[in-house]
MDTraj code that builds the backbone (N, CA, C; nanometers):
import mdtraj as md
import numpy as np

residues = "UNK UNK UNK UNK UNK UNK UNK UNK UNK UNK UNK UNK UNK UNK UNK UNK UNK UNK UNK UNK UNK UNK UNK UNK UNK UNK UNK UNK UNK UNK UNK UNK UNK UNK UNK UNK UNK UNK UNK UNK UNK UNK UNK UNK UNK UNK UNK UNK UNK UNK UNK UNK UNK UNK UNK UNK UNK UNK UNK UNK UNK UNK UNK UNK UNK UNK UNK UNK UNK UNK UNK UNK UNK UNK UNK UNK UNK UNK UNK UNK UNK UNK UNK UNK UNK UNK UNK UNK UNK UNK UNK UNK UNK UNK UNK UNK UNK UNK UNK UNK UNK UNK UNK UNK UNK UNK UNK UNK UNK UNK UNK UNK UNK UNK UNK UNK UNK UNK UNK UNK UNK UNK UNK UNK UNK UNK UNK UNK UNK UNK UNK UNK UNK UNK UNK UNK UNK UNK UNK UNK UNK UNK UNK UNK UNK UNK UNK UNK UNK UNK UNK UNK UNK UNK UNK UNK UNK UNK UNK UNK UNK UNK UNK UNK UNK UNK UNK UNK UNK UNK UNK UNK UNK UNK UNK UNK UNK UNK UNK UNK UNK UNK UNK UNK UNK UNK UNK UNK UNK UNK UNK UNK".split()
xyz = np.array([
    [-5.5568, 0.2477, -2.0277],
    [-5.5027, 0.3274, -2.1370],
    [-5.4197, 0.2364, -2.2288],
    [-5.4064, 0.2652, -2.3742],
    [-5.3783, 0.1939, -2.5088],
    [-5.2260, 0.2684, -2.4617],
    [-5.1474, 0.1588, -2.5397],
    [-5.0280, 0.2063, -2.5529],
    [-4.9787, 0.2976, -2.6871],
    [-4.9007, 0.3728, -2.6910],
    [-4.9080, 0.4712, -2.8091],
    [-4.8705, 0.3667, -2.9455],
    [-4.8784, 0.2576, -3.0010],
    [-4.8966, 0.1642, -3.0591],
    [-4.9647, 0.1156, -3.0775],
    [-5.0850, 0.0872, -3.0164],
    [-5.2446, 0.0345, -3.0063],
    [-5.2881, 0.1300, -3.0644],
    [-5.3051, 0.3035, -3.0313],
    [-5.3304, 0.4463, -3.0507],
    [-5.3522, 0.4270, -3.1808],
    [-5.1746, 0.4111, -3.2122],
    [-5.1600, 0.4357, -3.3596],
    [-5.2280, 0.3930, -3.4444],
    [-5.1731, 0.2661, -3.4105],
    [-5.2923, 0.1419, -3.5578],
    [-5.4264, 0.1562, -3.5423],
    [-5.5077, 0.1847, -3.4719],
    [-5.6272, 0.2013, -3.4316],
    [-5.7035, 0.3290, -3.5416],
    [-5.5823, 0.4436, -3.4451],
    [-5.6084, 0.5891, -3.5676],
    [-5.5981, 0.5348, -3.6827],
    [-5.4877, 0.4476, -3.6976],
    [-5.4888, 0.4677, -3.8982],
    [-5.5661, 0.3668, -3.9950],
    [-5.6182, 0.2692, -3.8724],
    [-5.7106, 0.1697, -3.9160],
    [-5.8971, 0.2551, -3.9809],
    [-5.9059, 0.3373, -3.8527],
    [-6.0185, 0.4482, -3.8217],
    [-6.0383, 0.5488, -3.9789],
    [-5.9025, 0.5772, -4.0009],
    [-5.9019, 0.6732, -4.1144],
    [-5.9011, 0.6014, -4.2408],
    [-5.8309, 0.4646, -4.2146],
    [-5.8758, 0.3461, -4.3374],
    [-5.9924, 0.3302, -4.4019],
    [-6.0885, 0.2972, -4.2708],
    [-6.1908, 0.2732, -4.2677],
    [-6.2756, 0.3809, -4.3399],
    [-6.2624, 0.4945, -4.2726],
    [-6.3715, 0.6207, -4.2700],
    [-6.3412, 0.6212, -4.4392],
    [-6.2198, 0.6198, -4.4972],
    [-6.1977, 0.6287, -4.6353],
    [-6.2689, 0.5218, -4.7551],
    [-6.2723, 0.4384, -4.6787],
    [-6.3300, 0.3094, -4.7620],
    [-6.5140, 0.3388, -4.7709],
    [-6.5516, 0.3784, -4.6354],
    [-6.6908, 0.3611, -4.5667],
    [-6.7414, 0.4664, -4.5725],
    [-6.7247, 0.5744, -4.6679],
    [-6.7520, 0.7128, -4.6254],
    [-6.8677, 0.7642, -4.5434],
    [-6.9816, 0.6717, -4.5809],
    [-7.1342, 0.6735, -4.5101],
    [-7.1503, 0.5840, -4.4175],
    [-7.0789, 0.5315, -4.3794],
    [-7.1236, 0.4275, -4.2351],
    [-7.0713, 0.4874, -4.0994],
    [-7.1562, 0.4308, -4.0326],
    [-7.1401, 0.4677, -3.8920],
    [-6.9978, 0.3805, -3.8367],
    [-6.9303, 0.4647, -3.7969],
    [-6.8212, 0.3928, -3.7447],
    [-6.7593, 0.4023, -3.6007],
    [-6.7375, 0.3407, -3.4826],
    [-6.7630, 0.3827, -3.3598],
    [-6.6465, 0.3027, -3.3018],
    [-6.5704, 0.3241, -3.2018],
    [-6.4680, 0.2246, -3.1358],
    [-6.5231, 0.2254, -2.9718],
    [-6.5028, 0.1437, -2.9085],
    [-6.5000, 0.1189, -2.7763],
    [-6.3789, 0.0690, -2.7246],
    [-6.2757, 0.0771, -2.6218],
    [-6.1642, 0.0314, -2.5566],
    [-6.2316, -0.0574, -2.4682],
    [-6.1670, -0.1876, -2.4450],
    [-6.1389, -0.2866, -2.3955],
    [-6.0125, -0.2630, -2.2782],
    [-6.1215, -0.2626, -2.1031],
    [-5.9986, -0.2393, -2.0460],
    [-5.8801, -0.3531, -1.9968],
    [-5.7658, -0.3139, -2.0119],
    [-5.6752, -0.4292, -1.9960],
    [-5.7063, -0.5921, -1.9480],
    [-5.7966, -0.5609, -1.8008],
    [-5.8049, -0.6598, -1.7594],
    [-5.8611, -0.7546, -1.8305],
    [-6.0015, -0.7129, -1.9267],
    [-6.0530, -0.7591, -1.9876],
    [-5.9784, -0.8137, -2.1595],
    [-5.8838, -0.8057, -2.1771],
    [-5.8091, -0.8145, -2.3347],
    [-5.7839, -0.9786, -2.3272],
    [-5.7662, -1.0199, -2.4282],
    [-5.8241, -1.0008, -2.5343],
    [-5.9275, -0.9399, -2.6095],
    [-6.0182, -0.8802, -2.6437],
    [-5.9265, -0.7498, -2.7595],
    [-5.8691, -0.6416, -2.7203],
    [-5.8318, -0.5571, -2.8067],
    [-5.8008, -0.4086, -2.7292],
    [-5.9253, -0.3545, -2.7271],
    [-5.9529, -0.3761, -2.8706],
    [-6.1236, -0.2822, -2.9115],
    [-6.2034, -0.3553, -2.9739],
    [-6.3343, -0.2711, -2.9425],
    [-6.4391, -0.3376, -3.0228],
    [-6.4817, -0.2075, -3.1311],
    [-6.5145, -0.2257, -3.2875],
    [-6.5141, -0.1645, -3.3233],
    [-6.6498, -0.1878, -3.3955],
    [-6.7365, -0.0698, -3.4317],
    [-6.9175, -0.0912, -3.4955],
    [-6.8887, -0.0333, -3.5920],
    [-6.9201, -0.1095, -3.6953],
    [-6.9683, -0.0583, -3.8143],
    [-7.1018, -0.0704, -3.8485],
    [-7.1486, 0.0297, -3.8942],
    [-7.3398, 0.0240, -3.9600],
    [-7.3895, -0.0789, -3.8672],
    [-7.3720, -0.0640, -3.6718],
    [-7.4178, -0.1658, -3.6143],
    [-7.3960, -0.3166, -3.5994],
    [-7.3000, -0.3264, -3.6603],
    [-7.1937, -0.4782, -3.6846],
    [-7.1078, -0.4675, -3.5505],
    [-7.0458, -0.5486, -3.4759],
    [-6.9939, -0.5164, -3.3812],
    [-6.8502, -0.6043, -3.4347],
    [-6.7113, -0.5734, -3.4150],
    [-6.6350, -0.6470, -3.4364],
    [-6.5153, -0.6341, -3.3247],
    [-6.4286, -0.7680, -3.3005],
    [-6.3524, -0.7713, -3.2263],
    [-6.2463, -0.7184, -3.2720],
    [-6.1405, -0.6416, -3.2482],
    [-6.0226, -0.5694, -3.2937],
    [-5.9006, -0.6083, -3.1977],
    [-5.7916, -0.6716, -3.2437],
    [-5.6984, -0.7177, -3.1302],
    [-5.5826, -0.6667, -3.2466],
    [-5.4951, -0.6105, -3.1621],
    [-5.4015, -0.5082, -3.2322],
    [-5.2377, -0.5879, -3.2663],
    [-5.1707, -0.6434, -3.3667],
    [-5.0570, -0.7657, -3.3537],
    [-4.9354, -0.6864, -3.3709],
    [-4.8618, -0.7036, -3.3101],
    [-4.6925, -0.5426, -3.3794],
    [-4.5999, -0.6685, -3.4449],
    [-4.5848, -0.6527, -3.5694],
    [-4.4660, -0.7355, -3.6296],
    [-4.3333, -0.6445, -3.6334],
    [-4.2552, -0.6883, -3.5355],
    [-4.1575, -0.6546, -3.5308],
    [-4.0555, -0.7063, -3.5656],
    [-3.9416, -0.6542, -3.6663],
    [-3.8136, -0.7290, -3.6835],
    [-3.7439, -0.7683, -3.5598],
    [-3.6766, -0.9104, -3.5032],
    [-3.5558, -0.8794, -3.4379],
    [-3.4215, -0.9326, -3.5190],
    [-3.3470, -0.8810, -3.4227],
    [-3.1736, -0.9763, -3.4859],
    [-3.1303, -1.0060, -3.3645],
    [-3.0389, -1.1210, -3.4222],
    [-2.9651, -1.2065, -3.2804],
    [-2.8450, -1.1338, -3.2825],
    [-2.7513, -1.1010, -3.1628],
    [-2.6389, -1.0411, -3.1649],
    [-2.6121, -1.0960, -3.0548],
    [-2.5323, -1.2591, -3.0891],
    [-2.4715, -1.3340, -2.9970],
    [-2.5712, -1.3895, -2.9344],
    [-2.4858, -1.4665, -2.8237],
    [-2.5793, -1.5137, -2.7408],
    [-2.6944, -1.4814, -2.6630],
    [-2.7004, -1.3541, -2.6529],
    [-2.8613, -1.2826, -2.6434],
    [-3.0185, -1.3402, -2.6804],
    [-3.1138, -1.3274, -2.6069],
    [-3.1970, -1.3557, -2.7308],
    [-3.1720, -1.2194, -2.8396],
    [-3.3063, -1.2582, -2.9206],
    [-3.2811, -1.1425, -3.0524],
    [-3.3352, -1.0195, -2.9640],
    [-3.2840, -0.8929, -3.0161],
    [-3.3166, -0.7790, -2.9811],
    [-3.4346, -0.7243, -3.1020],
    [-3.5255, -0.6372, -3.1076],
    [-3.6180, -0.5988, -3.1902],
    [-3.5045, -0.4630, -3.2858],
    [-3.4957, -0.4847, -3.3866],
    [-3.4223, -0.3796, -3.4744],
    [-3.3822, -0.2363, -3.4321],
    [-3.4963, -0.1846, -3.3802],
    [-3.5210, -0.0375, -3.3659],
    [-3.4510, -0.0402, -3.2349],
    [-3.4456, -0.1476, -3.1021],
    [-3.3458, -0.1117, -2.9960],
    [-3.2150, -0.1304, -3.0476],
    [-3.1855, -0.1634, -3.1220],
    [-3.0309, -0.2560, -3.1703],
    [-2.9903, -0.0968, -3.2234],
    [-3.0277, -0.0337, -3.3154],
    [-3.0073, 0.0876, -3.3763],
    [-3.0008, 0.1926, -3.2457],
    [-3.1186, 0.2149, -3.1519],
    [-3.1128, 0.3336, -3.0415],
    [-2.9833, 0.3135, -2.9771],
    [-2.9272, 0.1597, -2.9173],
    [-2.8264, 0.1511, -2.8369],
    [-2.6792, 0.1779, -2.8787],
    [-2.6982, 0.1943, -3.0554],
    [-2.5833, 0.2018, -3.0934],
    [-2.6158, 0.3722, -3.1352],
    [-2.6972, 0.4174, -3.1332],
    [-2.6960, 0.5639, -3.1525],
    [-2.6906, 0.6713, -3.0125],
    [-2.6949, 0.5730, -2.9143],
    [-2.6168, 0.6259, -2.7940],
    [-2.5018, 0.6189, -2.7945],
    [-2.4669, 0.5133, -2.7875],
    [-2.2991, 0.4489, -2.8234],
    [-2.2672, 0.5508, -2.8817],
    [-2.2426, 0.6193, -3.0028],
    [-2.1811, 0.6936, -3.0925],
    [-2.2046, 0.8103, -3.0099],
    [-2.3446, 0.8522, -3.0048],
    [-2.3427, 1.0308, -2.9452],
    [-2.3518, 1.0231, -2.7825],
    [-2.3758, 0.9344, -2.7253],
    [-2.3279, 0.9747, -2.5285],
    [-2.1761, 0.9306, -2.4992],
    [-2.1551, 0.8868, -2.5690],
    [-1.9978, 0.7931, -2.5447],
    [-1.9149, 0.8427, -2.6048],
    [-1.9071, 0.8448, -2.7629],
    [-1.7753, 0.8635, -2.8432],
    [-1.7943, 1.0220, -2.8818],
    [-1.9354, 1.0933, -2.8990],
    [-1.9452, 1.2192, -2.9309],
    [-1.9018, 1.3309, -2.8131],
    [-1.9320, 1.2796, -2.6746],
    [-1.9108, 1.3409, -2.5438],
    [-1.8044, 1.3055, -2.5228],
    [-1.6969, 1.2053, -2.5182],
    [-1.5672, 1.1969, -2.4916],
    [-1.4803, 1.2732, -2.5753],
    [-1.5219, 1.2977, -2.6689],
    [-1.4249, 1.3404, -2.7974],
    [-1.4443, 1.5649, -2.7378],
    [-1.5733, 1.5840, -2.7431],
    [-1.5954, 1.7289, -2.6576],
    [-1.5462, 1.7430, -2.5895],
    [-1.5433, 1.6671, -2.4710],
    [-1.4907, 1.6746, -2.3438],
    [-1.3269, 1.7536, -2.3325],
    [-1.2450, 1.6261, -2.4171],
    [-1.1294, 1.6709, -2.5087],
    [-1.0923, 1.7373, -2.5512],
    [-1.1795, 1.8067, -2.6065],
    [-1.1758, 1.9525, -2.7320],
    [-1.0893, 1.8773, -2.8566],
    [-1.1722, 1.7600, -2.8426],
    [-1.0895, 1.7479, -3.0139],
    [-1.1304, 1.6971, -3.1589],
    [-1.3213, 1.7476, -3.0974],
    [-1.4116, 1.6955, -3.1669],
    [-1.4087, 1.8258, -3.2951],
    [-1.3653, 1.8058, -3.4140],
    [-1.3604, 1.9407, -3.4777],
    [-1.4092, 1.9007, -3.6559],
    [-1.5128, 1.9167, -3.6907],
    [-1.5782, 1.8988, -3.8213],
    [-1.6915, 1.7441, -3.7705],
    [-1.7561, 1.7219, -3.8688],
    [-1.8909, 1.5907, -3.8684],
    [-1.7865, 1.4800, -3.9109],
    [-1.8318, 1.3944, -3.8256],
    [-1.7780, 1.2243, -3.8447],
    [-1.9442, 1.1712, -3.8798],
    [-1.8718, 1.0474, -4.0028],
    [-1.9692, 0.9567, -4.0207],
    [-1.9507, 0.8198, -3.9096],
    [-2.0158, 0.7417, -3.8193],
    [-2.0030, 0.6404, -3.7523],
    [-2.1048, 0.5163, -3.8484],
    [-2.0351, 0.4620, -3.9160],
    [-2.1925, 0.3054, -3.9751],
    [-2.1628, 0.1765, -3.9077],
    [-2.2086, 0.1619, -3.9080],
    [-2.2425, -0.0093, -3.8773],
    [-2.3011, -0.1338, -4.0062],
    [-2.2346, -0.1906, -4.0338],
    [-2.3229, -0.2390, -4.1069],
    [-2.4072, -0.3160, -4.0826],
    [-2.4086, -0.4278, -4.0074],
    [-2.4889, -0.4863, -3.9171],
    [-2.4723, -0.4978, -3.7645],
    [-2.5654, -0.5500, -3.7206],
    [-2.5773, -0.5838, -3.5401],
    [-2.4634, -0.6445, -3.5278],
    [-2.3869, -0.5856, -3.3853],
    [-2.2400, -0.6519, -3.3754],
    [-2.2707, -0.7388, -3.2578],
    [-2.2186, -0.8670, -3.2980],
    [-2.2270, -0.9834, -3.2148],
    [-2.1818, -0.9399, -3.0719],
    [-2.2321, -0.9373, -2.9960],
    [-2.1725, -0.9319, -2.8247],
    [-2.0652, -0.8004, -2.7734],
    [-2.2017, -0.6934, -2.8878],
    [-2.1655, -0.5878, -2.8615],
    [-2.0247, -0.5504, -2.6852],
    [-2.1265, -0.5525, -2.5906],
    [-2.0908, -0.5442, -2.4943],
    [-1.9305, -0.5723, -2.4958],
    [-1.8464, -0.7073, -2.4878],
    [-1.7702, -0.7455, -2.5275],
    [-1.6360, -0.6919, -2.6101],
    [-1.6831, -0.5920, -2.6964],
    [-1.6128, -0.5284, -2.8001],
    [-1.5935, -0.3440, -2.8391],
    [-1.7333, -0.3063, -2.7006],
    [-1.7594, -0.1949, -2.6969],
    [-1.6355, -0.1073, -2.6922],
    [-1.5734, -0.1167, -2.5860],
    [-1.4737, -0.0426, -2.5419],
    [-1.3766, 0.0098, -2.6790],
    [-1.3151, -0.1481, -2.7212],
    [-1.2245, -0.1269, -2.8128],
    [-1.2816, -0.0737, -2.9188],
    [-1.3677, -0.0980, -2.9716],
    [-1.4563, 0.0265, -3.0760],
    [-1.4279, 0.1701, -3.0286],
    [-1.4851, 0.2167, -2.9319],
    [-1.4554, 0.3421, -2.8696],
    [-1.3284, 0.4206, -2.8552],
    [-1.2501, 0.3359, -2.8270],
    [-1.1083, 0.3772, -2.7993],
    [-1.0646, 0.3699, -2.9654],
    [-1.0546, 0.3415, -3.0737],
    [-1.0526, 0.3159, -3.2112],
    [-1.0880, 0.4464, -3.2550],
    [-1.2637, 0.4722, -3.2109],
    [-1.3082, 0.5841, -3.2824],
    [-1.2765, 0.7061, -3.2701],
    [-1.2345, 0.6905, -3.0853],
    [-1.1704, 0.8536, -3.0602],
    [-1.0640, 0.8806, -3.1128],
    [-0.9435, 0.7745, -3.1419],
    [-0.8630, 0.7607, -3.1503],
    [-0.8350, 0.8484, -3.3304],
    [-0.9530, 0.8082, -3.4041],
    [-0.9015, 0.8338, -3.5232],
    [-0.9962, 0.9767, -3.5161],
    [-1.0841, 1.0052, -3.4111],
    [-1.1066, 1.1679, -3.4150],
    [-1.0000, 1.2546, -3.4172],
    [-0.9129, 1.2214, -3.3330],
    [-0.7965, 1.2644, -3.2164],
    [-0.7229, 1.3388, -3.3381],
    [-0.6912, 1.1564, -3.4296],
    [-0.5848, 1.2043, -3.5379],
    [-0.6037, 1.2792, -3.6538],
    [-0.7336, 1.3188, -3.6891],
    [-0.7709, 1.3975, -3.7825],
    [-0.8379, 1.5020, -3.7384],
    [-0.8243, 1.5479, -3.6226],
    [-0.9085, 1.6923, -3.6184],
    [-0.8918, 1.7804, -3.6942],
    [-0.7976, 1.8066, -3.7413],
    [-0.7121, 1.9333, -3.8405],
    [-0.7505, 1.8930, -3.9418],
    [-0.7739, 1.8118, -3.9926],
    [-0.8220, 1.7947, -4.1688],
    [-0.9936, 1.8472, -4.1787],
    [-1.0062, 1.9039, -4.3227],
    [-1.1328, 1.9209, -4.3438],
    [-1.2314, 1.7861, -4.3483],
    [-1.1517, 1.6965, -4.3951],
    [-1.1929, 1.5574, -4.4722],
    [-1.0960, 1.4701, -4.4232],
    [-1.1558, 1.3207, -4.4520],
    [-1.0333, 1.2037, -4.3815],
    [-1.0872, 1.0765, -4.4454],
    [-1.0595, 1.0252, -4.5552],
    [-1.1196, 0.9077, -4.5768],
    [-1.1104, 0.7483, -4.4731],
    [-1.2139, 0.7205, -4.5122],
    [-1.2801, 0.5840, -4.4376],
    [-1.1718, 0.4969, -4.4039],
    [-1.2297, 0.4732, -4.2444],
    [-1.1492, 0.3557, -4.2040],
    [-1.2519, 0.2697, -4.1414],
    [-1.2156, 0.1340, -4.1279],
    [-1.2459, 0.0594, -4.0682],
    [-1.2042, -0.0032, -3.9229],
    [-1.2613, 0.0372, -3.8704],
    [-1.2860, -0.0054, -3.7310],
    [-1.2433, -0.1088, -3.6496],
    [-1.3570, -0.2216, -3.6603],
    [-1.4101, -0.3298, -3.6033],
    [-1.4801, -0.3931, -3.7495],
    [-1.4237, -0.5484, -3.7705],
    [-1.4711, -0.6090, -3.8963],
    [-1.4768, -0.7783, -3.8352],
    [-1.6008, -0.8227, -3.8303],
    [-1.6054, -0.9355, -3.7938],
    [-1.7023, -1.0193, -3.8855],
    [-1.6657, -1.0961, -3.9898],
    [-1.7225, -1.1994, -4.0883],
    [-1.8208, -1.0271, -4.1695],
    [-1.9577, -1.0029, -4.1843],
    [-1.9818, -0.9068, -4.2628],
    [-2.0649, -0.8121, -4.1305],
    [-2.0108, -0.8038, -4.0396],
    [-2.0451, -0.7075, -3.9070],
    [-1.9222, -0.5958, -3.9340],
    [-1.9369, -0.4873, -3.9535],
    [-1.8398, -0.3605, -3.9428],
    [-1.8961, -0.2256, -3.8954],
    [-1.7720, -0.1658, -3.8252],
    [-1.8068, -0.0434, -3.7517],
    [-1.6530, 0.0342, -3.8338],
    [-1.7309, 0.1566, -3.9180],
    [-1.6403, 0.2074, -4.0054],
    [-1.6503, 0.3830, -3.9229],
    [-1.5739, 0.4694, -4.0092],
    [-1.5712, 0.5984, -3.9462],
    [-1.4954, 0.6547, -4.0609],
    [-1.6121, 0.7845, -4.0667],
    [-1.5246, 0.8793, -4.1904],
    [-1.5342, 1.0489, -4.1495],
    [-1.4374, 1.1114, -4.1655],
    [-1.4824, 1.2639, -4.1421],
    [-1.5435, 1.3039, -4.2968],
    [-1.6317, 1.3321, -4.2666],
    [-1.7098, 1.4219, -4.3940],
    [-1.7308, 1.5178, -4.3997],
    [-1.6755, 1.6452, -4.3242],
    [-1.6823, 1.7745, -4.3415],
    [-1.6366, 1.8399, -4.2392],
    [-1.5628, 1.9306, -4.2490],
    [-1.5883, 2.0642, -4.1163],
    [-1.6672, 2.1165, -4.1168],
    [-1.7059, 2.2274, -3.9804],
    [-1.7798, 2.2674, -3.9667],
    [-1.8730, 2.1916, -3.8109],
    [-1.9630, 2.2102, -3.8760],
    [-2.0397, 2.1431, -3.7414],
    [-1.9818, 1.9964, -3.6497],
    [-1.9410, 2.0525, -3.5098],
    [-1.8460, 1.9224, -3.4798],
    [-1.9781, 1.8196, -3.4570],
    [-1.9588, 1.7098, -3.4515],
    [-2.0691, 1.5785, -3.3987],
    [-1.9837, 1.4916, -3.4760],
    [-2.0903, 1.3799, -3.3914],
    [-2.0396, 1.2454, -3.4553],
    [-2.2145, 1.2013, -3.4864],
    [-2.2565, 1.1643, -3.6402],
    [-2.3762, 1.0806, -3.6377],
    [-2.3707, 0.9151, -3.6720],
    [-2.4245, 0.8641, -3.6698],
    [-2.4846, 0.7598, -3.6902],
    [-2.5109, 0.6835, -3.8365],
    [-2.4777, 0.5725, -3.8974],
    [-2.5531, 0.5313, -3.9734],
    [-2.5836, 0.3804, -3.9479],
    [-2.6567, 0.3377, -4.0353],
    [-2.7107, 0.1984, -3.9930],
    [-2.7323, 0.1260, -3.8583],
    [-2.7504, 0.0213, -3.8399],
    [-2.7189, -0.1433, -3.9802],
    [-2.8117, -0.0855, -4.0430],
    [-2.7626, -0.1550, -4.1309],
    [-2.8530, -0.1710, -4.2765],
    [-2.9650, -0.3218, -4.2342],
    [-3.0554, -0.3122, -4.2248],
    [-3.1520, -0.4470, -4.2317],
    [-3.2244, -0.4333, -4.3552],
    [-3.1637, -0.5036, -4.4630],
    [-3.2399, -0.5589, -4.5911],
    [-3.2555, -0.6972, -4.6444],
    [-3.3016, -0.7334, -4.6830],
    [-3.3638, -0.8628, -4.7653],
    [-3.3773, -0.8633, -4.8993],
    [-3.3523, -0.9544, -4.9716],
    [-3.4051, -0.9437, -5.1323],
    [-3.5959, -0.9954, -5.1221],
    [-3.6713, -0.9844, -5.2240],
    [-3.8153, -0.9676, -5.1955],
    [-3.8395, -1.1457, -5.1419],
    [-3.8101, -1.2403, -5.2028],
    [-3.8209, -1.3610, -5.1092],
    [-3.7297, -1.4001, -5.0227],
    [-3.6705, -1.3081, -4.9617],
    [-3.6305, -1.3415, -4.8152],
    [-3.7280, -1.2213, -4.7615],
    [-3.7474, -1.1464, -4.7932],
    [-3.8274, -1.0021, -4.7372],
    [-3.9609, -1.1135, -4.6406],
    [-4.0406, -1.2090, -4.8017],
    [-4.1778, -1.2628, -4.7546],
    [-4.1630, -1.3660, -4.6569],
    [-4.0241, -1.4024, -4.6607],
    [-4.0132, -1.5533, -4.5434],
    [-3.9855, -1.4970, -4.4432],
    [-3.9382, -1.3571, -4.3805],
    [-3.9094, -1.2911, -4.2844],
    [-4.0233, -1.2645, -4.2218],
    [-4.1457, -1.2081, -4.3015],
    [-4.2913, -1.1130, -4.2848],
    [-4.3334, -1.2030, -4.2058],
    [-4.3894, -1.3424, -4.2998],
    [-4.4205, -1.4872, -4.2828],
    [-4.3859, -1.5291, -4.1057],
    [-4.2313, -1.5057, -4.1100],
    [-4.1993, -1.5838, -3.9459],
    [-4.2431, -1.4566, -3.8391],
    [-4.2576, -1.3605, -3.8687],
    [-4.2849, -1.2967, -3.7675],
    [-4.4271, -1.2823, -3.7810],
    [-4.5347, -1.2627, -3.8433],
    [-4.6334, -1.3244, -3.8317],
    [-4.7134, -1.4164, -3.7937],
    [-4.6306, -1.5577, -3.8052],
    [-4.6274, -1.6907, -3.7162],
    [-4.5707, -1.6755, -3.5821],
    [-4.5135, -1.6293, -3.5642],
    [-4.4547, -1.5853, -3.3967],
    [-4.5384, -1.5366, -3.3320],
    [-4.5835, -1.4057, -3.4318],
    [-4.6800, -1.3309, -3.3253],
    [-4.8499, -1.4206, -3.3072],
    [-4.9004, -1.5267, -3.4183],
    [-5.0016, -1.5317, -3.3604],
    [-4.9744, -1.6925, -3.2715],
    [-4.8404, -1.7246, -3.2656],
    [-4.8122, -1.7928, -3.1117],
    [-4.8268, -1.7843, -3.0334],
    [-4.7580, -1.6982, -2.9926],
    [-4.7577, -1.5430, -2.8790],
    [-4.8766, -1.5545, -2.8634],
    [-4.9837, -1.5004, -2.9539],
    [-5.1363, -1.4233, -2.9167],
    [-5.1914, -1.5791, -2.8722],
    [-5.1755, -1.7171, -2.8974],
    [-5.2781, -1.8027, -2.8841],
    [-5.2254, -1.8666, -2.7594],
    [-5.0863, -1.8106, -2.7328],
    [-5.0324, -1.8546, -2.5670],
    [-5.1216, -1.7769, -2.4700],
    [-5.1226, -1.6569, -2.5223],
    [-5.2094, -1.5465, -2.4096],
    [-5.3118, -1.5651, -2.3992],
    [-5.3880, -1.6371, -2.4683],
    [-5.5404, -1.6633, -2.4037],
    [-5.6198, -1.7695, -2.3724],
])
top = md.Topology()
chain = top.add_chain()
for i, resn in enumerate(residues, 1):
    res = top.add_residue(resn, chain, resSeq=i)
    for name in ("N", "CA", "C"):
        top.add_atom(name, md.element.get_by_symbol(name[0]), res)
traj = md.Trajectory(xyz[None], top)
């Protein structure tokens, strides 16, 4: 079985295709693991082609770590905020209107710094429960790494999430695309 990532690109390659090809025969076969290199083989109008599926993924370094892939760097800090600082603050009863939590970027050695973030954030829940509104404070600020916190409304208690922000201007965007592209067909020419 394809991983729901193989699935994907496959489906949207399939519907690419069917869009481009409207009259051709178009057919996939799976490639089972043992056998991969490729994932699939795919026929067109009786053409047979090899299909090997590549995931370019962003990472960022945060400390001495290797790099983490973007999308875990974001989940671990969107636990952080809602299993940790959103459930401690309930627990309390002193979670009262929506907090903004951002990040602006990946914080170096997270681990390291967690706590005192936490204890910071409840801290300024604590002190503004009673206000409708509470303008922005800052947190945790290390070179352009920040963990800020704002109440933005009563009403619904929580704490959400924003960022990092991961952006590029368009030629750093293509030298980024570029290295992870070169990585991955490293990767692919180590594996076989």
């Amino acid at each position: 079985m394809k991983s729901k990532s193989e699935e994907f690109c496959k489906d949207r390659f399939d519907r690419f295709l069917k869009g481009l090809l409207p009259n051709s025969t178009i057919s996939w076969e799976e490639v089972a693991p043992a056998d991969e290199p490729p994932e699939f083989y795919l026929s067109v109008d009786g053409t047979k082609y090899a299909v090997e599926v590549t995931i370019l993924m962003q990472k960022a370094g945060v400390g001495a770590r290797e790099p983490l892939p973007v999308g875990t760097i974001r989940d671990l800090l969107r636990r952080f905020v809602t299993d940790e600082v959103q459930s401690v603050a309930r627990q309390q009863h002193y979670l009262h209107g929506t907090y903004l939590v951002t990040f602006s970027k990946p914080i170096d050695n997270f681990t390291n710094v967690k706590t005192a973030i936490q204890n910071e954030l409840l801290s300024y829940i604590r002190t503004t429960q009673g206000l409708s509104k509470a303008p922005l404070e800052v947190i945790h600020k290390c070179g352009r790494q920040k963990c800020q916190i704002e109440k933005i409304r009563g009403g619904e208690d929580r704490v959400v999430m924003g960022g990092p922000a991961m952006f590029s201007w368009e030629g750093e965007a293509i030298v980024v695309v570029q290295q992870l592209l070169e990585r991955s067909i490293r990767t692919e020419r180590m594996q076989t």
